[in-house]
C-alpha positions as CSV (number, residue, x, y, z in Angstrom):
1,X,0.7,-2.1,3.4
2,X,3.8,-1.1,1.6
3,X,4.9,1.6,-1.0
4,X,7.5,0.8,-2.8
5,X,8.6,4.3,-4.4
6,X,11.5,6.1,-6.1
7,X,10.0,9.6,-4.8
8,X,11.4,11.4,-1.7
9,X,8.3,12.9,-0.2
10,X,5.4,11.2,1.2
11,X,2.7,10.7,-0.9
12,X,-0.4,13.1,-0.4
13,X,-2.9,9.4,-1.5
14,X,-0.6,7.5,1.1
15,X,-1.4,10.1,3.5
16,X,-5.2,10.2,3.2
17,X,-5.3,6.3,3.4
18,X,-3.4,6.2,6.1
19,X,-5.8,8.2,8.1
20,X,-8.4,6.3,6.7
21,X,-7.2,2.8,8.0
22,X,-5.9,3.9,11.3
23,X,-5.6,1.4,13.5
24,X,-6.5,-1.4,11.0
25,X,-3.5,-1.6,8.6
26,X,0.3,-0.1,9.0
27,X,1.8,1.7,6.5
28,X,5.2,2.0,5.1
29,X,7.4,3.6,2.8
30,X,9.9,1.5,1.1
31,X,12.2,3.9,-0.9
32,X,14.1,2.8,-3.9
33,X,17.5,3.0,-1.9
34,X,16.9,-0.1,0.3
35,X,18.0,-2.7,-2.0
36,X,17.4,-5.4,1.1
37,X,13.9,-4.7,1.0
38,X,13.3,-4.8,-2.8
39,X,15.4,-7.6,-3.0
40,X,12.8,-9.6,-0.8
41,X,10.0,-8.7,-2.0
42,X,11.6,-8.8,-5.8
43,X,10.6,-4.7,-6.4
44,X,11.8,-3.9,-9.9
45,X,9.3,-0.9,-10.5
46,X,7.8,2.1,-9.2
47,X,5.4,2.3,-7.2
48,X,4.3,-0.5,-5.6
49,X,2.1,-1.5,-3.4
50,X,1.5,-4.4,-1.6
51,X,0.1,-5.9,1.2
52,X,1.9,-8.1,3.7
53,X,-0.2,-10.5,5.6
54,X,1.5,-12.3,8.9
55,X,-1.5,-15.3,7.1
56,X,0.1,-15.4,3.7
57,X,3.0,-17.0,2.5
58,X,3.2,-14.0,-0.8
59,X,2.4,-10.3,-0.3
60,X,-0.6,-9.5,-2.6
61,X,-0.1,-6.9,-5.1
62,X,-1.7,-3.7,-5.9
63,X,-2.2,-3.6,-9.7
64,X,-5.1,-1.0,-10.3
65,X,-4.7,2.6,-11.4
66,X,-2.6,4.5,-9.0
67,X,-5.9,6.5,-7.8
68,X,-7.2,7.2,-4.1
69,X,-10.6,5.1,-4.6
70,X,-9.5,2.3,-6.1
71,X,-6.4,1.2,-3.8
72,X,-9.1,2.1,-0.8
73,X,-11.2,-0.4,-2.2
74,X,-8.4,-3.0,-2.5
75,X,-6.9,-2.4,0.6
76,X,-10.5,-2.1,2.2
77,X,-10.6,-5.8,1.6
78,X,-7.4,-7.0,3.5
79,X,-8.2,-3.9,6.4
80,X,-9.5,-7.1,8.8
81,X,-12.9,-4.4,9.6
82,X,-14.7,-2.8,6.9
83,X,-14.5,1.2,6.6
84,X,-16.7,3.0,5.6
85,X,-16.5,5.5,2.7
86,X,-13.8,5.7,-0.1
87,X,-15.2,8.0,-2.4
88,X,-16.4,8.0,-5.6
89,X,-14.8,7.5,-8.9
């Protein structure tokens, strides 16, 4: 899973997830100064996210509501094992 972002820090969401999917999806950062990467994966806006699939020839895009339960639910799908939990709206 990527985040494609034009923020410095580390985002507290990003954070929880990652703990969350531990061990079932890697996460990265992609910050707006690494025009290689958005150039690739044709980033225009902030934030992105995305997951990247060794499977799939595109990355599939997050385009829900920038909000912890619903990108856990979206990226509970592509995590390979389901996880529990996720929290309520």
């Amino acid at each position: 899973m990527f985040l494609f972002t034009d923020k410095t820090s580390n985002p507290l969401i990003i954070r929880a997830l990652s703990i969350n999917f531990e061990n079932k999806l890697f996460f990265g950062i992609v910050r707006h100064t690494e025009s290689a990467v958005l150039k690739r994966y044709n980033v225009k806006e902030f934030p992105k996210i995305m997951v990247v699939k060794a499977t799939e020839r595109k990355p599939i895009i997050y385009d829900g509501e920038i909000k912890y339960s619903n990108i856990f639910e979206f990226l509970n799908i592509y995590s390979e094992t389901f996880v529990a939990g996720g929290g309520s709206s």
